[in-house]
N, C-alpha and C positions, 0 to 999 in steps of 0.2 A: 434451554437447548432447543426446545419445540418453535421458539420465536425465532430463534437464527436460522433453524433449518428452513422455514416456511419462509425466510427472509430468503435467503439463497436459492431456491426453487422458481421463486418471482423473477428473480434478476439472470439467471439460467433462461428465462424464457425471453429474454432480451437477446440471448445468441450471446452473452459475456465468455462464451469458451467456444473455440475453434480449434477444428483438426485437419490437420493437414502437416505441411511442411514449412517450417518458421524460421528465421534465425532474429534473434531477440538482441536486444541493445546489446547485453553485454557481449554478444559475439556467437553465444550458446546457439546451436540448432536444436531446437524442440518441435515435435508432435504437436504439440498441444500451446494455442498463441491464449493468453486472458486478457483481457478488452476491459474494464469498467467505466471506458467514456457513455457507452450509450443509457448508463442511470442519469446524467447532465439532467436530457431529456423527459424525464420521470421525477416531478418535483416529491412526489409521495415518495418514491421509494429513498430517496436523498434526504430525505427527514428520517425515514424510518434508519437508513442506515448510520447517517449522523447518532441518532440517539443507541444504537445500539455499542458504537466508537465511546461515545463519551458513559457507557455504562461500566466499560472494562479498564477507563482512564482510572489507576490507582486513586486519586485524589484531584479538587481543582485547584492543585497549586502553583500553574501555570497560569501567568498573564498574557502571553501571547500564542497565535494560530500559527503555522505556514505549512502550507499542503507546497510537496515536494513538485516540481510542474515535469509537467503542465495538466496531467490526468486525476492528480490529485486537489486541483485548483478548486472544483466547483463542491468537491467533497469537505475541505477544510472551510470553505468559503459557507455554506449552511450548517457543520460545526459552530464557525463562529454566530451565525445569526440565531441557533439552539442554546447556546450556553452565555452569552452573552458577552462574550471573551474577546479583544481586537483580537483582528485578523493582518500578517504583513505577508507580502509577494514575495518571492525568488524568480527572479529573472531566471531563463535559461542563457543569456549571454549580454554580454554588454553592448546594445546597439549604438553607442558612437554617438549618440547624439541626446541633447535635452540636458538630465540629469548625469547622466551615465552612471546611477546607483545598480546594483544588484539588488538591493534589497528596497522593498518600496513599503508605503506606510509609516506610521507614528510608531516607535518605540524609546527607550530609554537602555543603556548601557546596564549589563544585570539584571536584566529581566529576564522570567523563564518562560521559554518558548515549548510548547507541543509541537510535534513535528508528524505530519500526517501522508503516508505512502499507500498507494493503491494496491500493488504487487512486489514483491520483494522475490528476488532471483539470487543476484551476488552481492547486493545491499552497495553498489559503485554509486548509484545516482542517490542514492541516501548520503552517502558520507559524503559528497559535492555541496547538498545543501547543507548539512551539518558542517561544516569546515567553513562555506560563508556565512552561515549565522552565528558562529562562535568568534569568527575574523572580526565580527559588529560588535562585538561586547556583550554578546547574549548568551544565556545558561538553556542548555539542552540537558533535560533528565527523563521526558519520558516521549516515548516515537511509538506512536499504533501504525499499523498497516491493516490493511481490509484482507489479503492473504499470501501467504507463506507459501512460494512454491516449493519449498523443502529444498532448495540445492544449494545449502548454505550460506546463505544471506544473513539470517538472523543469528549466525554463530557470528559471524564477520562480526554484525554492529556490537554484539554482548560480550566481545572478546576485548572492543575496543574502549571498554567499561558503562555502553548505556544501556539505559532500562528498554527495553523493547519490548511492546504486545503485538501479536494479531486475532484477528478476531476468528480469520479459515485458517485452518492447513488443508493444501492440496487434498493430501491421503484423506482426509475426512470426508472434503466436499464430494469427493467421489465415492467414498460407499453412501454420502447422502443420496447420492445420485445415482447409483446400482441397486440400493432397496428400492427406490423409487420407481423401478425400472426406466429412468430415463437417458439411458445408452444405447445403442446398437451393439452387437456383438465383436462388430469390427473397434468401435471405440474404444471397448472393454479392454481389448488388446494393446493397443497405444497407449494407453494409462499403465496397463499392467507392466509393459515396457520400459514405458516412461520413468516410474517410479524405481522399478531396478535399477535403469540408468542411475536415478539420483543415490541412491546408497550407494552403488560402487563408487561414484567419483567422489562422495564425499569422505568416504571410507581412505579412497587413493588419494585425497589431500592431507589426511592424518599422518 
């Protein structure tokens, strides 16, 4: 637990969480926006977080990578070059021209793919790339994500029968970050907010 925390606090200092006024892919307005592009930039911390992904991966019985895009590209991408495991792309769209594949790289029909997301909200752009790499003839059994914003994403995927870890939940990283004292008082408030928000709406999707 001491290596996560101490992992978390490094990449905190990169600005990975912002406050203000957001409205997030899925359409959601949130407080509070999570960022993990700016570890790309930091090849240390992108090993250290790599190896910390592949500690909590149940087993390596997974042949294939794909980080969910485009935030999670550079994350699955030194996965792969940690574990020694191909790595395949997911297009975000089909540009019209070349190939015109969604899916890029070497695989085979029946191979098991790891599936790697940076942040998980409603778990929509997870089951986008899960729906084309099963479309390929490929087996999805286990999906990490790096953190769990708690507004039921991760019931979504595990409801839809797969295995799913993450490595943060929200609620955590932030009393990581309240003992640490590294909030403002007005922050304290937005999370504390925030976080109500999320139980009641998931409570009101029950």
């Amino acid at each position: 637990m001491e290596e996560k925390e101490q992992f978390f606090l490094e990449i905190y200092n990169l600005g990975i969480i912002k406050f203000g006024n957001f409205t997030l892919k899925s359409g959601m307005n949130s407080p509070i926006y999570i960022d993990f592009r700016p570890i790309a930039s930091r090849p240390d911390l992108l090993i250290k977080l790599s190896d910390l992904l592949l500690h909590e991966v149940p087993s390596y019985d997974f042949e294939l990578i794909c980080g969910v895009p485009y935030a999670a590209l550079p994350i699955a991408t030194t996965l792969s070059l940690r574990s020694k495991i191909p790595l395949i792309i997911k297009r975000k769209e089909n540009k019209g021209y070349g190939t015109e594949r969604m899916i890029e790289g070497i695989y085979k029909i029946g191979q098991n793919c790891l599936i790697i997301e940076d942040v998980i909200t409603s778990g929509d752009s997870l089951l986008k790339t899960i729906i084309e790499l099963e479309k390929e003839g490929l087996i999805i059994k286990n999906i990490m994500s790096i953190l769990d914003r708690e507004q039921g994403g991760m019931e979504n995927i595990k409801k839809r029968g797969y295995n799913i870890r993450t490595l943060f939940r929200i609620g955590e990283v932030f009393k990581i970050l309240k003992k640490k004292s590294f909030l403002k008082e007005k922050e304290i408030h937005m999370i504390q907010f925030f976080i109500k928000n999320n139980i009641k709406n998931i409570q009101n999707k029950r």
